[in-house]
Each structure stands twice: as structure tokens, then as C-alpha cells.
C-alpha positions, -999 to +999 in steps of 0.1 A: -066-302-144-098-308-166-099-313-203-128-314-224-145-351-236-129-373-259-119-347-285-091-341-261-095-300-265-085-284-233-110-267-213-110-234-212-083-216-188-106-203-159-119-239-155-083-254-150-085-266-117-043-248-118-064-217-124-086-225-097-060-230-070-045-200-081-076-179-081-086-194-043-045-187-034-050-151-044-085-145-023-073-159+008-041-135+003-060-110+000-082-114+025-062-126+054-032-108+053-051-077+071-058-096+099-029-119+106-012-116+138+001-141+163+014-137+199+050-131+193+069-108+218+088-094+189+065-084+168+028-098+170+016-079+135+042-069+109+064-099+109+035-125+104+020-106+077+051-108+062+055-139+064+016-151+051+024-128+021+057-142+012+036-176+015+013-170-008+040-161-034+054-192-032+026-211-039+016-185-067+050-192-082+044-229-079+012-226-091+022-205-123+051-223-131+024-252-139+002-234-154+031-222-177+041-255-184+004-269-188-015-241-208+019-217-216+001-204-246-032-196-233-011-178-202+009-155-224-020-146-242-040-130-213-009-114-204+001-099-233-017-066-234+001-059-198+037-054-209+040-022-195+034-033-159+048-066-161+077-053-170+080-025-143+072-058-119+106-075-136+125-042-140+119-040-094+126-076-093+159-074-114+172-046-102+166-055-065+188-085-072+217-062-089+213-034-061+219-065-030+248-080-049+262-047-047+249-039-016+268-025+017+254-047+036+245-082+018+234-104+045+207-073+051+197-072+015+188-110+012+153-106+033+144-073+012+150-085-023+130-117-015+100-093-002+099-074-033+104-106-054+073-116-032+054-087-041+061-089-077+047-125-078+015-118-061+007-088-080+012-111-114-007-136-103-035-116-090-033-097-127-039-130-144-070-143-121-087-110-125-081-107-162-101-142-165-128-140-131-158-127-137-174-105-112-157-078-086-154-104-056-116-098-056-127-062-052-144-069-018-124-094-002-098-070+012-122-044+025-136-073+050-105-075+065-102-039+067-139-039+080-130-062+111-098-039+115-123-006+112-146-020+139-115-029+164-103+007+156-134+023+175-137+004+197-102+015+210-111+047+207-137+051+224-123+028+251-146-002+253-125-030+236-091-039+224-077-069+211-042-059+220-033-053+255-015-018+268+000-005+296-016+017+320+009+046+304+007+042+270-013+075+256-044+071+241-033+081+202-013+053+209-038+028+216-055+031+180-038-002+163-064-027+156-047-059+139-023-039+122+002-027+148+001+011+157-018+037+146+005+053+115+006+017+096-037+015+106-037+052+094-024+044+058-039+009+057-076+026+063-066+054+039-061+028+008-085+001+019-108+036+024-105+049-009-112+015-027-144+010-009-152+044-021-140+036-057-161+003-055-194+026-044-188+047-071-183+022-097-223+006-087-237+037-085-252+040-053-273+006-060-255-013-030-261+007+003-242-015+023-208-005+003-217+034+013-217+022+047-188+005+045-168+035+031-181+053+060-170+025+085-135+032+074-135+062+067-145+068+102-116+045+113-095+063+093-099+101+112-099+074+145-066+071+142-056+107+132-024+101+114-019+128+097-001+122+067-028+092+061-059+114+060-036+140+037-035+119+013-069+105+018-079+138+005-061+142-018-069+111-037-108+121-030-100+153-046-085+138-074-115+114-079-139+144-074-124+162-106-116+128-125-155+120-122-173+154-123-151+172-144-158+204-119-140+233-101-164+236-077-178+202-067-137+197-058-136+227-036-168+217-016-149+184-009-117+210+002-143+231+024-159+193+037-125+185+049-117+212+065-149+211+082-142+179+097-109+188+110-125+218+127-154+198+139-135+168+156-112+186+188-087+158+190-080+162+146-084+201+155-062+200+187-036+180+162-036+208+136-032+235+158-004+218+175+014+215+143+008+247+133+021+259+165+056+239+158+058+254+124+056+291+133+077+281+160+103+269+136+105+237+154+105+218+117+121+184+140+092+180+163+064+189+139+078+161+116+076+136+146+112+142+149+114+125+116+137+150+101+164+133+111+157+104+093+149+120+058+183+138+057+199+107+067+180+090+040+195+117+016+228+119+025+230+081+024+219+081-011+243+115-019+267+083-006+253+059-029+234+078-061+239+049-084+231+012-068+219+024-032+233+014-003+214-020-010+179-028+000+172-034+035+201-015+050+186+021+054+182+009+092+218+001+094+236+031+086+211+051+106+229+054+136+263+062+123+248+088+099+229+103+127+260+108+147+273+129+125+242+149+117+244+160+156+274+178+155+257+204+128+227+197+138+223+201+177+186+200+175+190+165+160+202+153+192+165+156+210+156+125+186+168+098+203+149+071+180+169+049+161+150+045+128+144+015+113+125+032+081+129+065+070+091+071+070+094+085+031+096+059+008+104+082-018+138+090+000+144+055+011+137+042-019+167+064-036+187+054-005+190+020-008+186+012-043+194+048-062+180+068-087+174+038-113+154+019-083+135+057-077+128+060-114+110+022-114+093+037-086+078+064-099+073+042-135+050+018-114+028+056-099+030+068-135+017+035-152-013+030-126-023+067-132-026+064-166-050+038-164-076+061-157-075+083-182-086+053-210-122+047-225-147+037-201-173+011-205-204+003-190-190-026-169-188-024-134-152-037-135-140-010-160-159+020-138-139+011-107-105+010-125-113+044-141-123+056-104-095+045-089-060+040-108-050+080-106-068+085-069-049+059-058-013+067-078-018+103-067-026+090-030-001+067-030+024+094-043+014+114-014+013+089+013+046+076+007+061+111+018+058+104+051+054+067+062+067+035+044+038+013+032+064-004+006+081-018+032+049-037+053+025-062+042-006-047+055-006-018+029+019-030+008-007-060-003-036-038-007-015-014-028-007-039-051-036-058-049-058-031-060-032-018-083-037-051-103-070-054-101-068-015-118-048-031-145-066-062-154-104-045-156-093-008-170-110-010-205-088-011-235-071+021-253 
């Protein structure tokens, strides 16, 4: 900790070494947790991300508990004009701990309300170091990790490298995981690290070409892996940047007609589509949801169950089974999804599952808040362009995206969610 010479004024609070730690705890969050992995035969990806997240909170709350106790004044200061998400970040926190107590399952509940305590500590402490830093270096450190995970993605797909080893059976959609464990939880992380890099573009104005072909390098991972619901909401959220920034009808429908154009252009995207479709007409509504139908009705009948408290974080993968069971008898095409779902793949559903409509309505608080953000003045600093670019692209992407997978629920998109989400709220310029 530094103070100033013999006047004894304390220096100011981006020069506290505290600060300092934080701010270097923070960048190495962000940019490792995309690529951790280690060789464990029960999970290699998601568990230690998980656990280099939950990390990195602690040491954020040990390094903010100092700085609080150090330099309170100057802390509560740079955080005062971010009530509004700070307190959607305590309203998560507290409720998580009131839903668990209550919970169906407590023992269950424990590891969940830690995560989102986790997550609520990381995304505080990455508000405060980008309210002080200077610069958008937090910006970029994310999208390097998404960059390594981009390049790992070709190169599985086209069959001449993989870091991760498959059998000789495994189909080739499956293949497409990168560092991040299966194609679906690459899909969505490409789709949000995607859409920043092109946030970041627009923010400098076409003055750094390597950022154009960075968005490109993911963006190109991104259709690699072809999850669907991913590159949905990937358009959307371009869409919704296209008519944020230009203000016009039909610059937004040549990005439509682009989009199209690539699904009809690439034959395994096309081939996808028309497989779909094919299910759809067919009335086959279970296998053109990936046989995920299942779990969404399970997800809302377990909340019908529970409307208040939830039936407590972290257990949605424990009533499953039993709920399931009873689905089959008046559902007999149920019975041809024999997957035991951990997740319900909708975040808005599980979300009203296990912690009810009082957890939903924080959920949809913390979409509503970042949206917002783009719709204040906008100055001529980079910082302030990107926010404006990206905080409703992002909500409305995020919105979307969450309707069929669960990026809440891992740390790969999870982290870059919230990172970016803070990042939106410390550099939007003021009302």
C-alpha cells in the first residue's frame, strides 16, 4: 500500500498496490478461465473452470475486504453511482441463501449458492477496477482466450488437430469442443465472446484491423460448431446492434438476408435447418428440441411445485428423474429421451424452478438493467462507445440464448457474461 511523502495524504486509489492486486486478480480471471482444463476423468473442462472462478472470488473478497478497511471512503465513492446493479448482485446473493435454506434438497443447494455468491464477487470487483483503469485492456483479455479456443475449434473441424482425444465413433458435430467441453457450451461461449469482439470493433471504428479479424475468427468458430440456438441469438444480438447503431429498417434486414445467406451457403448449417424443419412439420416437437422437451416441462412443473422459493438451487438435476417418470405415462413420446438431465437447457425455466418467481424476476432485473445502459448519452470515449454497442445486444442475446442452453450455470460463459456485463456498467457514460 503506497502513501504519498511526508504529508501523509494517501495516494490516489488506482495506485494502491490493494488496487493493484485486485486489478491483476481480475485480468488473470478473465483471461484464463476460457482455457482452463485439466486431465480429470470426470470432467476435464467444466469442473476446473469452476473451480479457477470460485478462486478468484475469494481472493477478490479478500482483496476488497482490505481495501474496504484501508481506503472504505474512496471505495464507496466509485461505487456509488452503481446502486442499481449492485443491488440486483445482493438481491441474487441474498435470495440464493434464503431459497437453499428452504431448499428440497440442502446438501445440493450449498455448491450453487456459493457459485452465484462467486459470481456476484467477481462481477463487483471487476466493476470497481474498470471504473478506475484507464484504457479497454480488460476488454481484450477474454477474447484471447476465446481466440486460442476459436483456433482449436477449426482445427477440429476440418480434422487436422484436437486437443482432446475421441473415439473412433463419436460423430463429427461432436467433436467441435475446443477447451470448453462440447460443442453447445463452445457454441454460446463463441456467441458472447463473438459479439464483444464485434462491440470492441465497433467502438474504434475500423482503426484496428486486427480486431475485424478477430471477430471474424470467432465468428467463424462460432457457425463451426453449428449450435443452433448460439448462432440464433448471435443474430439476434447483431440485429439489435444494427438498428441501435444505424437507426435503419433496411441496413437491419440486409443483416436478416446476410444470415440467411450463410445458412444456405454452408451444407452442414443448411443440412441442420432442413432437418429441423423436417421434425417440425413432422410434429416431432421432442426430437427437434434435442429431445429437450422433456426437460423444460419438467422444469415447469417442478416450479408449478415450488412457485414461491424454488425447489432450491442446484437441485433441478435431482428431481429430474422422478418428474420424468411421471411425464411418460401422458407422454409416451417422452419415453424415447432416455437422458437424465442434469440442466434443463433454459435458464429461464430453471431459473423459476429452483429459486421461483422472486429469483426469475432478479433475473430478468439483471437483462433489464444491462439493456438500459445503452440507451444513455454517448461520448466520444472509446470506453463509453463499446458500452453503448454492446449492453442491449448483449441483454437481448443473452435473453435469447438462455432459452435453450444454461450459460448461468458454467463458468466459461457465465464469466464472460458478467465480465462484460461490468465492464458495460463501469464505462456506459452518465445519464
Amino acid at each position: 500500500m503506497t502513501r504519498d511523502g511526508g504529508a501523509g495524504v494517501a495516494a490516489p486509489l488506482h495506485k494502491d498496490v490493494l488496487f493493484k492486486c485486485l486489478w491483476l486478480v481480475v485480468a488473470a480471471g478473465s483471461s484464463l478461465v476460457g482455457v482452463a482444463f485439466a486431465r480429470n476423468r470426470l470432467d476435464s473442462f467444466r469442473l476446473p473452470k469452476i473451480a479457477l472462478y470460485e478462486a478468484e472470488a475469494i481472493v477478490c473478497l479478500a482483496l476488497l475486504l482490505m481495501l474496504l478497511l484501508w481506503r472504505r471512503r474512496e471505495v464507496v465513492n466509485e461505487l456509488r453511482d452503481h446502486r442499481l446493479p449492485l443491488s440486483i448482485a445482493a438481491a441474487a446473493v441474498i435470495w440464493t441463501a434464503v431459497s437453499s435454506l428452504l431448499s428440497t434438497n440442502r446438501t445440493l443447494s450449498i455448491p450453487a449458492m456459493i457459485w452465484v455468491a462467486s459470481c456476484a464477487m467477481v462481477f463487483v470487483a471487476t466493476l470497481l477496477v474498470a471504473r478506475l483503469g484507464h484504457g479497454t485492456i480488460l476488454a481484450h483479455l477474454p477474447l484471447l482466450a476465446a481466440a486460442i479456443n476459436a483456433v482449436f475449434a477449426l482445427t477440429q473441424r476440418s480434422g487436422w488437430f484436437s486437443p482432446t482425444a475421441f473415439e473412433d465413433k463419436t460423430p463429427e458435430q461432436y467433436r467441435i469442443s475446443a477447451l470448453i467441453g462440447n460443442p453447445n457450451d463452445l457454441g454460446v461461449y463463441m456467441f458472447l465472446c463473438g459479439l464483444c469482439a464485434v462491440a470492441l470493433a465497433v467502438a474504434y471504428r475500423g482503426r484496428k484491423q486486427w480486431l475485424n479479424a478477430l471477430s471474424v475468427l470467432l465468428i467463424a468458430a462460432l457457425l463451426a460448431t453449428q449450435t443452433v440456438s448460439a448462432l440464433i441469438a448471435f443474430g439476434m444480438a447483431v440485429l439489435v446492434m444494427t438498428v441501435l447503431l444505424t437507426r435503419r429498417v433496411k441496413v437491419a434486414a440486409l443483416v436478416v438476408a446476410g444470415a440467411l445467406l450463410v445458412i444456405v451457403i454452408i451444407p452442414p448449417l443448411r443440412n441442420r435447418a432442413m432437418y429441423i424443419g423436417n421434425l417440425v412439420r413432422e410434429g416431432s416437437f421432442t426430437r427437434a428440441t434435442s429431445f429437450r422437451l422433456p426437460a423444460y416441462l419438467v422444469a415447469w412443473k417442478l416450479f408449478l411445485d415450488h412457485p414461491v422459493a424454488g425447489a432450491g438451487p442446484g437441485t433441478y438435476g435431482w428431481w429430474y428423474l422422478p418428474y420424468k417418470m411421471q411425464l411418460n405415462a401422458t407422454h409416451p413420446t417422452f419415453r424415447d429421451a432416455v437422458e437424465n438431465f442434469g440442466e434443463a437447457h433454459n435458464d429461464h425455466l430453471q431459473t423459476l424452478a429452483v429459486s421461483g418467481i422472486p429469483g426469475y424476476l432478479i433475473f430478468l432485473g439483471a437483462i433489464v438493467s444491462l439493456a438500459v445502459l445503452s440507451f444513455r448519452n454517448v461520448d466520444r470515449e472509446i470506453r463509453s462507445r463499446f458500452a453503448h454497442a454492446l449492453a442491449l445486444p448483449l441483454a437481448a442475446g443473452f435473453a435469447v440464448v438462455t432459452l435453450a442452453q444454461f450459460p448461468l450455470e458454467l463458468a466459461s460463459t457465465a464469466s464472460v457474461a458478467i465480465h462484460y456485463a461490468a465492464l458495460c456498467c463501469a464505462w456506459a457514460a452518465k445519464q
